[in-house]
KEDO-111903 format. One record per atom (N, C-alpha, C): x, y, z; atom name. Coordinates in steps of 0.2 Angstrom, whole numbers, m for minus. Example, Ala and Ser with C-alpha at 12.3 -4.5 7.8 and 13.67 -1.06 7.14 Angstrom:
2
NODE:66:m28:39:N .
NODE:62:m22:39:CA .
NODE:66:m16:39:C .
NODE:64:m11:35:N .
NODE:68:m5:36:CA .
NODE:64:0:39:C .
END
This chain:
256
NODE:m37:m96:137:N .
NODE:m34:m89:138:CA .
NODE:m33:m88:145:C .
NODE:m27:m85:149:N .
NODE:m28:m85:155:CA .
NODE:m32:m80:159:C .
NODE:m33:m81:163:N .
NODE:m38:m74:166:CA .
NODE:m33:m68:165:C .
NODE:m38:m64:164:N .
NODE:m34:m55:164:CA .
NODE:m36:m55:172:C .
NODE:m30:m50:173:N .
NODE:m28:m47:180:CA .
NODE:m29:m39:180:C .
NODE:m27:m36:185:N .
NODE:m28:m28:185:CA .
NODE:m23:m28:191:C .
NODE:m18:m27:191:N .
NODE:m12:m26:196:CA .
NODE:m12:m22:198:C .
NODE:m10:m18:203:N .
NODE:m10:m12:207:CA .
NODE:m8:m8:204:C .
NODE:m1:m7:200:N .
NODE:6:m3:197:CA .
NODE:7:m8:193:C .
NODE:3:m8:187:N .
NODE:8:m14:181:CA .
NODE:13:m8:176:C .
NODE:11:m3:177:N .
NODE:13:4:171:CA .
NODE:20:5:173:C .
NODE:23:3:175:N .
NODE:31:6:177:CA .
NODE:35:2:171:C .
NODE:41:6:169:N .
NODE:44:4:165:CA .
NODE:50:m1:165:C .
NODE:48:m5:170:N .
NODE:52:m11:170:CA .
NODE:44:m17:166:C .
NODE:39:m15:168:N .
NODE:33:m21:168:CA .
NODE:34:m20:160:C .
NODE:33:m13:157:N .
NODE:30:m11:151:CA .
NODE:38:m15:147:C .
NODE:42:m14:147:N .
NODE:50:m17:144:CA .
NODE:49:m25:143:C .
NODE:47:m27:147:N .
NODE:44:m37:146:CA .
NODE:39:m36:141:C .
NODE:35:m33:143:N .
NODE:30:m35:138:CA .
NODE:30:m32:130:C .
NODE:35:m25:133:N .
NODE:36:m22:124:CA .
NODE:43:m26:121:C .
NODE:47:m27:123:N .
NODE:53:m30:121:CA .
NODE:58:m24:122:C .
NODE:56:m18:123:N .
NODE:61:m12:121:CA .
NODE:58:m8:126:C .
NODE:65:m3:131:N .
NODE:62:2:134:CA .
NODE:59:10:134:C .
NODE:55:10:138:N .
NODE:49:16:134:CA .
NODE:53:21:140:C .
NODE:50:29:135:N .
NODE:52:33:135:CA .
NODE:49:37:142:C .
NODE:41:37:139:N .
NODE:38:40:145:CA .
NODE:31:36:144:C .
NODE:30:34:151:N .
NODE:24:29:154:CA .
NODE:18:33:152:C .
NODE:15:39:153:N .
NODE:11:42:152:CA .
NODE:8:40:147:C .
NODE:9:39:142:N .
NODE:4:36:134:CA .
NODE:2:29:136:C .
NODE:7:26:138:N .
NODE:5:18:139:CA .
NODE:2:19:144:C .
NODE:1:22:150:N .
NODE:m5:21:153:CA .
NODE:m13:21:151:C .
NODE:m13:28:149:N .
NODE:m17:29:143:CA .
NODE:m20:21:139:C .
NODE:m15:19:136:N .
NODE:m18:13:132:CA .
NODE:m21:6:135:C .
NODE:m17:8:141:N .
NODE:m19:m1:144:CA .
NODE:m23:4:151:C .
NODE:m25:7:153:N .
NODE:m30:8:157:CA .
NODE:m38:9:152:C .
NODE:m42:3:154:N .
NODE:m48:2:149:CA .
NODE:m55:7:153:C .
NODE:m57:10:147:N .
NODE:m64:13:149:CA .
NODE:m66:11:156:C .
NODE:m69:5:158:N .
NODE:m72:2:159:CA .
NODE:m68:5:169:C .
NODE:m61:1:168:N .
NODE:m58:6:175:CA .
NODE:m58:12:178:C .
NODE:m57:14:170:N .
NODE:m57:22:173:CA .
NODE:m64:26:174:C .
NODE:m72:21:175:N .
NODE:m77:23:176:CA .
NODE:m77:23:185:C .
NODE:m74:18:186:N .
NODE:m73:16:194:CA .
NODE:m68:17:196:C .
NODE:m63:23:193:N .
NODE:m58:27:198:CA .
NODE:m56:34:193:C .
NODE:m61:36:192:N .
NODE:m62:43:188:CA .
NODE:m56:48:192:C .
NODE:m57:48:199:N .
NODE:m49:56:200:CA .
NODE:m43:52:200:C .
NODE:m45:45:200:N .
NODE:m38:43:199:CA .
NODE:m32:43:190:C .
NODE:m39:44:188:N .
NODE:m38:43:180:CA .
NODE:m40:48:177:C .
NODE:m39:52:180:N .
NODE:m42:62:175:CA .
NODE:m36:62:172:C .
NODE:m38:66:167:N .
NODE:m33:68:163:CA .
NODE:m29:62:157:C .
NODE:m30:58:160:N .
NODE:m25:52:153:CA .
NODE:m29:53:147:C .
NODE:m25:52:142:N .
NODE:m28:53:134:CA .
NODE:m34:47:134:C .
NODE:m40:49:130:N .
NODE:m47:45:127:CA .
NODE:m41:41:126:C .
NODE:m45:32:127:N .
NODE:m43:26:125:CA .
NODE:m45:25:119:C .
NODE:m51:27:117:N .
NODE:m56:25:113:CA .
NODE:m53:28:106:C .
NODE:m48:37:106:N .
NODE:m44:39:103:CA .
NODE:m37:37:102:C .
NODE:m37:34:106:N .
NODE:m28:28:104:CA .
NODE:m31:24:102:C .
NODE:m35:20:101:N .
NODE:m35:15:99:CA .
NODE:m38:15:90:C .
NODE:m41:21:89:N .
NODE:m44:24:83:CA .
NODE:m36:24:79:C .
NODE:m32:29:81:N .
NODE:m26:28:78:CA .
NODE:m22:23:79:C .
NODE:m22:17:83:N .
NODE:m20:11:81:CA .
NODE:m21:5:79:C .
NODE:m28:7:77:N .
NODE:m29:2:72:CA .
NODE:m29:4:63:C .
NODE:m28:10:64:N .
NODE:m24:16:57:CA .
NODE:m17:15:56:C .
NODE:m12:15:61:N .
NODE:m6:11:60:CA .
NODE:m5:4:58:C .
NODE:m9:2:62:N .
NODE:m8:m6:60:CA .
NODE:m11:m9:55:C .
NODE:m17:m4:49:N .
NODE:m20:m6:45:CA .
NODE:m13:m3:39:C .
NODE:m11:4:39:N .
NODE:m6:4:36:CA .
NODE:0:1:32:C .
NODE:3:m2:39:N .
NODE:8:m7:41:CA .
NODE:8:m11:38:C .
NODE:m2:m17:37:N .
NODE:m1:m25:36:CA .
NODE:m3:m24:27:C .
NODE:m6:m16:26:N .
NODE:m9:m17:20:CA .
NODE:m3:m13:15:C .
NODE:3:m14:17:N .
NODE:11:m11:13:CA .
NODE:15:m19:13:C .
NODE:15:m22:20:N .
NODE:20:m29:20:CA .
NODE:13:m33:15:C .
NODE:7:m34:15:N .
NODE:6:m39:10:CA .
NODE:4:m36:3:C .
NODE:5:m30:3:N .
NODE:6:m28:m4:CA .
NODE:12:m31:m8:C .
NODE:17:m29:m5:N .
NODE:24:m32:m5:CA .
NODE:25:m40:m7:C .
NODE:21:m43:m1:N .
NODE:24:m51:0:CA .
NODE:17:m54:m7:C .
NODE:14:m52:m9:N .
NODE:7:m55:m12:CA .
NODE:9:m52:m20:C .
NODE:13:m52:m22:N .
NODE:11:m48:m30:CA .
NODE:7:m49:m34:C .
NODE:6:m57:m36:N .
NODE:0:m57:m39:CA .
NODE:m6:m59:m36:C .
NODE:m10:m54:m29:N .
NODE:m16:m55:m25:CA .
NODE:m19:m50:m30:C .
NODE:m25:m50:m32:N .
NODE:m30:m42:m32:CA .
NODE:m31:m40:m28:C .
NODE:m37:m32:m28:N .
NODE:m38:m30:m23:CA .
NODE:m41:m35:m18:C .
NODE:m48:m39:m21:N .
NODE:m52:m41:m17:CA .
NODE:m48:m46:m13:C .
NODE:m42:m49:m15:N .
NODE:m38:m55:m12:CA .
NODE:m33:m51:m7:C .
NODE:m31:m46:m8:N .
NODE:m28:m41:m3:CA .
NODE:m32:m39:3:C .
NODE:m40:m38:0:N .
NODE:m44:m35:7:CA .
NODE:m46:m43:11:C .
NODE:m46:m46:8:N .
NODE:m45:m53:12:CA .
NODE:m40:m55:17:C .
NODE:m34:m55:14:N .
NODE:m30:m57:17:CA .
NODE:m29:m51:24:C .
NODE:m29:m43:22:N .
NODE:m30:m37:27:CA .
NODE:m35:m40:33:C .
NODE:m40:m43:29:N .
NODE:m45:m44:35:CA .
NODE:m45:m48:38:C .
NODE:m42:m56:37:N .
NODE:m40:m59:42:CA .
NODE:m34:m59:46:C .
NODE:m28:m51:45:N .
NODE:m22:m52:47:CA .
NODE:m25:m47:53:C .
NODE:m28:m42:52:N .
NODE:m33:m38:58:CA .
NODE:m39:m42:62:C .
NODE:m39:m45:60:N .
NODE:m45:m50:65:CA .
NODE:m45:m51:71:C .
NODE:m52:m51:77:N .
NODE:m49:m51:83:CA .
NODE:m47:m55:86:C .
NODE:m46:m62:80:N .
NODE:m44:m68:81:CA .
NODE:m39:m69:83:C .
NODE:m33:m65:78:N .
NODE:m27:m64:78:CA .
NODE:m22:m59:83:C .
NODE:m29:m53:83:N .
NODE:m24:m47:88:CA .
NODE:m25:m51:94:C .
NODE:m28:m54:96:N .
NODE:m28:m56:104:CA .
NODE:m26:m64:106:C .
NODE:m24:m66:100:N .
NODE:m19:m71:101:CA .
NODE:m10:m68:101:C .
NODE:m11:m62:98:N .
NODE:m4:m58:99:CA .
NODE:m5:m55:105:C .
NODE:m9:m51:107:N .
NODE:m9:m49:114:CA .
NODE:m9:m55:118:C .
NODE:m12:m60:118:N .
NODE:m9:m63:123:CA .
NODE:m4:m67:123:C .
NODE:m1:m69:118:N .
NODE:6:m70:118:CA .
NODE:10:m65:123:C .
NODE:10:m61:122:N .
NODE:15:m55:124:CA .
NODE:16:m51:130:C .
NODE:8:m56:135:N .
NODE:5:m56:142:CA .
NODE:2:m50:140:C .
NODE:m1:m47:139:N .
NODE:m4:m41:135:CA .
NODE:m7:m39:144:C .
NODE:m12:m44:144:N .
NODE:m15:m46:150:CA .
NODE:m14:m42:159:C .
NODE:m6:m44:158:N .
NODE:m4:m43:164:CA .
NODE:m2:m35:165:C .
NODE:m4:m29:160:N .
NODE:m2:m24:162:CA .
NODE:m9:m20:159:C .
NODE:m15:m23:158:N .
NODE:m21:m22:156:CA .
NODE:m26:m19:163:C .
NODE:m27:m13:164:N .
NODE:m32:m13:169:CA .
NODE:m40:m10:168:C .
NODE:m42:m16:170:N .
NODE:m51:m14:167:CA .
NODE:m53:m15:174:C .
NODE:m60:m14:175:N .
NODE:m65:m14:180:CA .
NODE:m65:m21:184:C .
NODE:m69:m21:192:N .
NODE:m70:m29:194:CA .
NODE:m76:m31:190:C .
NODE:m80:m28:190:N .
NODE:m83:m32:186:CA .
NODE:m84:m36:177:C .
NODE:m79:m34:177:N .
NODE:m75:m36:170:CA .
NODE:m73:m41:172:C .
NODE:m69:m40:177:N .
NODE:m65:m47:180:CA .
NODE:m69:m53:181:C .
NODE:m74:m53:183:N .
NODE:m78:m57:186:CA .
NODE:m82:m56:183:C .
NODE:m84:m55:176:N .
NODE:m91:m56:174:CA .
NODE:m86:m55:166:C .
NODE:m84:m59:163:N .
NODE:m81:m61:157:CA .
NODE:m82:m68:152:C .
NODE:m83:m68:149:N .
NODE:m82:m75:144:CA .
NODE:m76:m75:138:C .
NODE:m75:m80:135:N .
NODE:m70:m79:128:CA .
NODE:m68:m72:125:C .
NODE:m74:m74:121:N .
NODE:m76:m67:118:CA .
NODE:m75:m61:120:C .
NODE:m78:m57:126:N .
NODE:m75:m53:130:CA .
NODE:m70:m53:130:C .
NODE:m65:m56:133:N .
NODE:m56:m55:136:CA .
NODE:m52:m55:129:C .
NODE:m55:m59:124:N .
NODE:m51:m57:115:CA .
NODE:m54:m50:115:C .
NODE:m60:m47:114:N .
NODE:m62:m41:112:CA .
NODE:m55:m35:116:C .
NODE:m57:m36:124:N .
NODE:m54:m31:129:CA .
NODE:m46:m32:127:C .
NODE:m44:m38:124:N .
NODE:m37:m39:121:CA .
NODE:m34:m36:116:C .
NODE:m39:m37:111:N .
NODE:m39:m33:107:CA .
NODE:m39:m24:103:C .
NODE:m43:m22:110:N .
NODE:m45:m14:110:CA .
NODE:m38:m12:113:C .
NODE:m35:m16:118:N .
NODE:m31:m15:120:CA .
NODE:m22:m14:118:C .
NODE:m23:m19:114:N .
NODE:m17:m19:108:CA .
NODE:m18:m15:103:C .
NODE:m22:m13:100:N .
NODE:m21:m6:95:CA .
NODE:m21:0:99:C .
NODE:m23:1:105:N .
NODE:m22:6:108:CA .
NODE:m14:7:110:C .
NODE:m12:1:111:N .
NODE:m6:1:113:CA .
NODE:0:3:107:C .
NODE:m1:2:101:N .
NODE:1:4:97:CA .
NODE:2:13:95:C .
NODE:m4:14:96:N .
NODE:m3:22:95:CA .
NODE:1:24:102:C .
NODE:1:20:105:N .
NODE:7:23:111:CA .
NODE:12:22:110:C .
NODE:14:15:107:N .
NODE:22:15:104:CA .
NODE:23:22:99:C .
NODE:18:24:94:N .
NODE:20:27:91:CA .
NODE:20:34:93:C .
NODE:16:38:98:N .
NODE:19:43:100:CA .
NODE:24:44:104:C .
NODE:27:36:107:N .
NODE:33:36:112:CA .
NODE:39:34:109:C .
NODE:38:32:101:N .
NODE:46:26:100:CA .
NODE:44:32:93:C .
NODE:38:32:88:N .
NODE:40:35:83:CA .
NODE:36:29:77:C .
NODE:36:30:69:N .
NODE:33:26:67:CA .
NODE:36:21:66:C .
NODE:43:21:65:N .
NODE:49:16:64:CA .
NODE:49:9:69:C .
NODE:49:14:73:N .
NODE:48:8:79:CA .
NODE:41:5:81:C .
NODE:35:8:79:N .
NODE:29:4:79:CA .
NODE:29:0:71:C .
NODE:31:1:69:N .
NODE:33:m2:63:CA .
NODE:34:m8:61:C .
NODE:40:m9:65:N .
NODE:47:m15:67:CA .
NODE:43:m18:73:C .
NODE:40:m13:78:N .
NODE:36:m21:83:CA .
NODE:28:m25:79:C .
NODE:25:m21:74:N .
NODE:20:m24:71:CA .
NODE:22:m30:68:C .
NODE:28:m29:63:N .
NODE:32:m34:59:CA .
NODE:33:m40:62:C .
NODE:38:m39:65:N .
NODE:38:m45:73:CA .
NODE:33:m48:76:C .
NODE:30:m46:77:N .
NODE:24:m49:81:CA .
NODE:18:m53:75:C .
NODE:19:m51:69:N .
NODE:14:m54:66:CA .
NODE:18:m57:59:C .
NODE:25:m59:60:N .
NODE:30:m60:55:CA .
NODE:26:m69:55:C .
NODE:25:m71:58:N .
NODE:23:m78:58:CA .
NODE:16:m78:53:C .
NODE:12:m73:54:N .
NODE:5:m74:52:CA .
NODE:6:m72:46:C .
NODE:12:m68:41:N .
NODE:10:m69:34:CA .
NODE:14:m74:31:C .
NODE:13:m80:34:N .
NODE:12:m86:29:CA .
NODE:7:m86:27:C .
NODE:3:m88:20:N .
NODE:m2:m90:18:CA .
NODE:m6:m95:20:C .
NODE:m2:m98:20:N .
NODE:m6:m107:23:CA .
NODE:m9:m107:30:C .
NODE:m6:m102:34:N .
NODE:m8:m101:43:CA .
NODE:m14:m97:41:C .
NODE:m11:m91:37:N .
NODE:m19:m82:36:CA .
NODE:m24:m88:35:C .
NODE:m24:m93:31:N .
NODE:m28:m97:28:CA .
NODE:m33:m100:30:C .
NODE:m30:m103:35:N .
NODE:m32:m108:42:CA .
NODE:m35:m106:46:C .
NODE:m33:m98:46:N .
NODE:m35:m94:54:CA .
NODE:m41:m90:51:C .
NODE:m44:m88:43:N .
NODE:m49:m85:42:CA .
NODE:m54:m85:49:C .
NODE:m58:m81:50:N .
NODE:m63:m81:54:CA .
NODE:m69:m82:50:C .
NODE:m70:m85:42:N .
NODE:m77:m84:41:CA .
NODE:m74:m87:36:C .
NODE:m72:m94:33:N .
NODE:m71:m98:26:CA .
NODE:m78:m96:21:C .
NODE:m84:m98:26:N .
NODE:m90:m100:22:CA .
NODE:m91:m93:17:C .
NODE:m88:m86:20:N .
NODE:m90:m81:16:CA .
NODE:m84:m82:11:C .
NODE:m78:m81:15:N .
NODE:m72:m83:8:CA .
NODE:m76:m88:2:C .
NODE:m75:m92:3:N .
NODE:m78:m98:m2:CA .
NODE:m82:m95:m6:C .
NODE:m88:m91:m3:N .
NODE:m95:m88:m7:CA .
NODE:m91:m83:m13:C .
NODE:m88:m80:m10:N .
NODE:m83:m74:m16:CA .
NODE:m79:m77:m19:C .
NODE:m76:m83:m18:N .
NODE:m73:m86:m23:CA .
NODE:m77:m89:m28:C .
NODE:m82:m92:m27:N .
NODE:m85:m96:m31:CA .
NODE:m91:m91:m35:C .
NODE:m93:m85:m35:N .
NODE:m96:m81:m37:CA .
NODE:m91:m77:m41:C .
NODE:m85:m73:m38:N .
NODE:m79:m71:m43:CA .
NODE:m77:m76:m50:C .
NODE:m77:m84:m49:N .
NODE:m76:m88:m55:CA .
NODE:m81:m90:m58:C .
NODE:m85:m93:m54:N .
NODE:m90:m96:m58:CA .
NODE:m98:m93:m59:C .
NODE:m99:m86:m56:N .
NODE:m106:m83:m54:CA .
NODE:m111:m87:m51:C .
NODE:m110:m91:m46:N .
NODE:m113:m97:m43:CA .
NODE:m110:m98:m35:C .
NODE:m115:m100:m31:N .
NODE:m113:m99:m24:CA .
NODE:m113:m108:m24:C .
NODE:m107:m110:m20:N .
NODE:m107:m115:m17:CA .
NODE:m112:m120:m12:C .
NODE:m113:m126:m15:N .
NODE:m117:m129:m12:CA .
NODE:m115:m134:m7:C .
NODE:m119:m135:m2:N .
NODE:m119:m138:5:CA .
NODE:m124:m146:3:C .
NODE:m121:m149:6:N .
NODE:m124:m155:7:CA .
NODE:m123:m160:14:C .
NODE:m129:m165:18:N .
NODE:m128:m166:24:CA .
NODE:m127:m174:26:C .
NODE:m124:m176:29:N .
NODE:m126:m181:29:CA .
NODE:m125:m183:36:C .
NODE:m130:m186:40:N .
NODE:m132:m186:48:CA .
NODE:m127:m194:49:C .
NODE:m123:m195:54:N .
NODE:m120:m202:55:CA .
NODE:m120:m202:60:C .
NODE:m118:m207:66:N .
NODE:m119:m208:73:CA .
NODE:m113:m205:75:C .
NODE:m109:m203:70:N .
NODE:m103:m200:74:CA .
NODE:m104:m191:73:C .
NODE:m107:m188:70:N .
NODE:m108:m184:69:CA .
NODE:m111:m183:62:C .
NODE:m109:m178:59:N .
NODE:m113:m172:51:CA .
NODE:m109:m172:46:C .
NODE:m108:m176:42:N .
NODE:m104:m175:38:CA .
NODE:m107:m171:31:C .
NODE:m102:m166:32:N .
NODE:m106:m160:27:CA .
NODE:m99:m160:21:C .
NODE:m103:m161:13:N .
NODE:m99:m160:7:CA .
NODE:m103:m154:3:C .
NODE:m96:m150:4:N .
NODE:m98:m145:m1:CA .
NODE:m94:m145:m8:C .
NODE:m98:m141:m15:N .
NODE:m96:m142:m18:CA .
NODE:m97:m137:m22:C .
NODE:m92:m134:m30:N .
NODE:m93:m128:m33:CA .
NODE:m87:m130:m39:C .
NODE:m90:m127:m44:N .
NODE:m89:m127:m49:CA .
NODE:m88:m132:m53:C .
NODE:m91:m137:m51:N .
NODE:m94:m145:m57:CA .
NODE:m89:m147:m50:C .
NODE:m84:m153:m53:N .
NODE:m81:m156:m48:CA .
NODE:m77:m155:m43:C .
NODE:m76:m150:m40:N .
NODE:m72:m146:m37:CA .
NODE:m77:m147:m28:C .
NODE:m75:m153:m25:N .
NODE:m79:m154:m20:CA .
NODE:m73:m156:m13:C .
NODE:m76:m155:m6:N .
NODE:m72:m155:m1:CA .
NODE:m76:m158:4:C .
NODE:m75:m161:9:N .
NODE:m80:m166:16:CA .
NODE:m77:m165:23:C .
NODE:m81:m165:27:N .
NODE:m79:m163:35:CA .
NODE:m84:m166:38:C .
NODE:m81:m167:45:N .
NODE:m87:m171:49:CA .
NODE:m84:m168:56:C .
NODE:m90:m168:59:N .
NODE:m90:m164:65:CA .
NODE:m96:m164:69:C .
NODE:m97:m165:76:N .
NODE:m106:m166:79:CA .
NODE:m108:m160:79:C .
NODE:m106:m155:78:N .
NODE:m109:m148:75:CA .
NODE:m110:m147:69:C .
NODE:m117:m145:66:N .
NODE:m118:m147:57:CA .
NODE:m114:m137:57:C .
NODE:m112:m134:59:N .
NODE:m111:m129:57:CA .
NODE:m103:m130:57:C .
NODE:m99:m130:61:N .
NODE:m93:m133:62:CA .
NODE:m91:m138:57:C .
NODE:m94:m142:57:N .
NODE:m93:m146:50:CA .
NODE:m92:m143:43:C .
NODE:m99:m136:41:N .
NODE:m100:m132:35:CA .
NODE:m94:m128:34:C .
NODE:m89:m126:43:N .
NODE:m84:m121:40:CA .
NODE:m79:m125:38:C .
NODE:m78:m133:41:N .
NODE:m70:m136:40:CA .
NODE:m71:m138:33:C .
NODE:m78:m140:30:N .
NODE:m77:m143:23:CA .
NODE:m77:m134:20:C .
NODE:m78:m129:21:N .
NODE:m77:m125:17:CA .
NODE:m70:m122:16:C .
NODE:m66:m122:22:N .
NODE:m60:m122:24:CA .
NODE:m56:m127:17:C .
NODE:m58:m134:19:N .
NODE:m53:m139:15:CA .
NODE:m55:m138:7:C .
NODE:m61:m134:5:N .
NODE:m63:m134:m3:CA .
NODE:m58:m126:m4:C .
NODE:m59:m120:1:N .
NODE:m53:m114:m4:CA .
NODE:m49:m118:m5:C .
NODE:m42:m122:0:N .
NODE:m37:m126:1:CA .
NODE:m38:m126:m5:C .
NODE:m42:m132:m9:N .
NODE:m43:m136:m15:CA .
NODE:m42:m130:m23:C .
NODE:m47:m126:m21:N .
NODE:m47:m121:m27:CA .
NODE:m41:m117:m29:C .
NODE:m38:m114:m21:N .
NODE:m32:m109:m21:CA .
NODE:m26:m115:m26:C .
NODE:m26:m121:m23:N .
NODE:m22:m124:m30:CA .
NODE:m23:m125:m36:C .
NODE:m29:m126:m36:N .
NODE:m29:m126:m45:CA .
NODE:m29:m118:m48:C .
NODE:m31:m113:m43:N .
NODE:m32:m107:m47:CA .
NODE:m22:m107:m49:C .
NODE:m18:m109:m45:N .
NODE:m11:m107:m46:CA .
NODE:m9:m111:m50:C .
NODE:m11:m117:m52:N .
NODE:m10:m119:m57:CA .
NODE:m11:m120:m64:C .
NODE:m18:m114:m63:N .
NODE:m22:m113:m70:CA .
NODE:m17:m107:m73:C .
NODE:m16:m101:m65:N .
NODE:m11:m96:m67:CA .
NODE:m6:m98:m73:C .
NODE:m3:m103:m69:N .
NODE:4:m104:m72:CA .
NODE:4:m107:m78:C .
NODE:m2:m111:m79:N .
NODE:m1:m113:m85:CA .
NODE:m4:m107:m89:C .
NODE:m8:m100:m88:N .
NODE:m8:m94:m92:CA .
NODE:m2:m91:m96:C .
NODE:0:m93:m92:N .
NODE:8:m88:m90:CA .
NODE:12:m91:m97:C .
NODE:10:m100:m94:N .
NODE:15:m103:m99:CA .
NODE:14:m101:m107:C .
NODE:8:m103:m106:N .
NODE:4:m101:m114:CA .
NODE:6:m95:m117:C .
NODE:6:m89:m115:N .
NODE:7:m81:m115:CA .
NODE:13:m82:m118:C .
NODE:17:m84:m113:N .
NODE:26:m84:m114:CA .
NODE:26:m88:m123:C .
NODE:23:m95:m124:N .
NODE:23:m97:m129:CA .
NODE:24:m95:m136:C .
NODE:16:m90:m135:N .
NODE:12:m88:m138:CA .
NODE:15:m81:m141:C .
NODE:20:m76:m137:N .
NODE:24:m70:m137:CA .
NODE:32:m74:m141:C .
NODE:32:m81:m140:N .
NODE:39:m82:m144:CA .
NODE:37:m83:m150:C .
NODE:32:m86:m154:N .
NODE:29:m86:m161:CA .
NODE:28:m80:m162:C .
NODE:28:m74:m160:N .
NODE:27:m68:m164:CA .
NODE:34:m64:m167:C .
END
């Protein structure tokens, strides 16, 4: 991820146009969103009066919870609830928000503190990325409206409801898998390790045969990608066990 900057004037509505795709109304909000707590401890009369950031981002992350829990309502017909708060939670993740923010140069019109700048790791700059894109949402939405925080939510995360990417990108397999395998079979999935000079190869297993293997010089890292490759494994048979319910139903409804 690139280093975040803090520009002099990044708020003018030619900077704010590049990064939103569309011209805004009035700059005032979007300052608000992209000037972060942390700057405005270190330039208090210069930043009196902008709306709480901590309050735009409450409400942006209520539009965007909206938004993604109506499109995968939509795009998912036969998810449950538990399989829709799933999906909700790794489409909100701050995995995700701040790999969208920084697509978008999020970065470049972001102002925090020097010492944020200079005292940051990963973590950090995703987090301050991600407060900062919901923030920035509730600015859309008091400046463009819902329709149009809407339409840029859509676009910007139109790649991530594919299922096979939300899938890839979970932030926590090892719990998915635990809820899978407790929702079917009342039984938590088992871990097994095996030490090799190349690394840990870890095989996990659930539900009698239903087993998946990763290797990796991290025995943890290893637990997520074989967990990773074993939902893979189940989400297919569950959809083929579906189908073939479905078939039988249908069958079973023609003999009557």
């Amino acid at each position: 991820m690139p280093k975040l900057v803090s520009p002099k004037d990044p708020h003018n509505k030619t900077s704010l146009r590049k990064v939103l795709g569309f011209p805004v109304k009035s700059v005032t909000v979007y300052r608000a969103a992209l000037t972060h707590p942390s700057y405005r401890n270190e330039n208090f009369r210069a930043t009196k009066g902008l709306e709480d950031f901590d309050r735009l981002e409450f409400l942006g992350d209520s539009v965007l919870n909206e938004v993604v829990c109506q499109k995968i309502f939509e795009k998912f017909p036969e998810a449950d609830e538990g399989m829709l708060s799933k999906l909700r939670s790794i489409l909100v993740s701050q995995k995700i928000l701040s790999r969208i923010a920084q697509a978008m140069k999020l970065q470049n019109v972001l102002l925090i503190s020097r010492s944020l700048r200079h005292n940051f790791k990963d973590f950090l700059k995703a987090k301050l990325l991600t407060d900062a894109f919901e923030a920035l949402l509730a600015a859309i939405y008091f400046d463009q409206g819902h329709d149009r925080v809407e339409a840029f939510i859509l676009r910007h995360f139109k790649a991530y409801f594919d299922p096979k990417l939300l899938f890839r990108l979970d932030p926590n397999p090892k719990s998915t898998l635990q809820e899978m395998t407790l929702a079917k079979w009342q039984k938590l999935p088992e871990y097994t390790h095996a030490f090799t000079s190349k690394g840990v190869k870890t095989t996990v297993s659930a539900g009698g045969r239903n087993k998946a293997s990763a290797l990796h010089k991290i025995k943890r890292e290893s637990e997520v990608m074989a967990a990773r490759a074993l939902i893979r494994k189940l989400r297919e048979a569950f959809k083929k066990e579906k189908s073939k319910e479905r078939s039988r139903a249908r069958l079973r409804a023609s003999k009557v």
